[in-house]
C-alpha positions as CSV (number, residue, x, y, z in Angstrom):
1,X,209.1,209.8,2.8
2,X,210.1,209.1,-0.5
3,X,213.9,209.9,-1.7
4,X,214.5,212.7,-4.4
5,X,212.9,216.0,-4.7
6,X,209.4,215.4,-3.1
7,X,205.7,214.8,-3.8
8,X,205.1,217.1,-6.8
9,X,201.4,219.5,-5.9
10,X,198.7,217.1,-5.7
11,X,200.6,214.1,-4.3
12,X,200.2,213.0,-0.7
13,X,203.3,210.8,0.1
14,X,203.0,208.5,3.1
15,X,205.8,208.9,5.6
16,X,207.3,205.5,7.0
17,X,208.3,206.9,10.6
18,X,206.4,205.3,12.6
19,X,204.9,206.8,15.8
20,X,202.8,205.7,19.3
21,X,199.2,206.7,19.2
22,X,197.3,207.3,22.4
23,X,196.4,203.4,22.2
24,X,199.5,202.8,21.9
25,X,199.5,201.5,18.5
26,X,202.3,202.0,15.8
27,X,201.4,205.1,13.3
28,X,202.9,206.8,10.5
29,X,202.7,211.1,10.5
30,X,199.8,212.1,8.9
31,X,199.7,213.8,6.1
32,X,197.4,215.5,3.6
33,X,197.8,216.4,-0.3
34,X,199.5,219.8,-1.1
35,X,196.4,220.4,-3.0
36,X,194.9,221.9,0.5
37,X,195.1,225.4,1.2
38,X,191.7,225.5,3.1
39,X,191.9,223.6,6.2
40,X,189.2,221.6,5.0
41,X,191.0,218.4,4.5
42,X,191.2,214.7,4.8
43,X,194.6,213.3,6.2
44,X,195.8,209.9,6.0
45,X,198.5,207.5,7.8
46,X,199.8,204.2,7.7
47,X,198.8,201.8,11.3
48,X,200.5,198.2,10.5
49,X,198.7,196.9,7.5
50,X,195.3,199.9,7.9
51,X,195.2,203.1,6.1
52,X,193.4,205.5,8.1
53,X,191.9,208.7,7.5
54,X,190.4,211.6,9.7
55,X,189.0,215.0,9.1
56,X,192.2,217.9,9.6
57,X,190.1,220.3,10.9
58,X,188.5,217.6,13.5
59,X,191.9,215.5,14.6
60,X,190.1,214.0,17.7
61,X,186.9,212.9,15.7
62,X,186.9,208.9,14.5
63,X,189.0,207.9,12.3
64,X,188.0,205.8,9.2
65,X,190.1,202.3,8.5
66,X,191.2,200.7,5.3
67,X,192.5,197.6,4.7
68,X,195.6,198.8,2.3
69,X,194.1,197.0,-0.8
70,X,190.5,198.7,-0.2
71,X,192.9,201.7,-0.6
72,X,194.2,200.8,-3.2
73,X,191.5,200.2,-5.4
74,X,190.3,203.6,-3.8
75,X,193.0,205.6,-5.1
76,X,193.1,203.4,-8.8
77,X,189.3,204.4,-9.4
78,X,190.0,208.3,-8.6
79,X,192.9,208.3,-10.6
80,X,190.5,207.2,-13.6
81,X,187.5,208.9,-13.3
82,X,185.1,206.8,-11.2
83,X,184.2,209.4,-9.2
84,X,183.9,212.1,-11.3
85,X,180.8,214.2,-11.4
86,X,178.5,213.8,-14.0
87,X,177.0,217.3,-15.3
């Protein structure tokens, strides 16, 4: 985790421990924003040079895989507005 106070609300901050999956690959813990009170969340964690994502109420269904840049550029277009819903 990052040093100094911690992730402010709306930040998820990827942990660096790495852990043993059941395939016995190298993980990070997963983690999901503070934004989610529901249950009804996506978490993510860093596998060697993959971000991947699964559903928090579903652990054990697939997870999805991102190259880190793919993230990236995921996280840079939410941050300004690509995604926003048009009304």
């Amino acid at each position: 985790m990052l040093s100094g106070a911690g992730p402010e609300k709306g930040q998820a901050v990827l942990e660096s421990a790495s852990r043993i999956d059941d395939q016995g690959n190298a993980t990070s813990a997963w983690v999901k924003s503070s934004y989610c009170s529901s249950g009804g969340c996506v978490e993510v964690a860093l596998a060697g040079d993959l971000v991947l994502v699964r559903d928090s109420k579903n652990v054990a269904s697939p997870q999805l895989e991102y190259r880190r840049d793919e993230w990236a550029a995921f996280v840079a277009g939410v941050k300004h507005g690509e995604f926003d819903l048009q009304e």
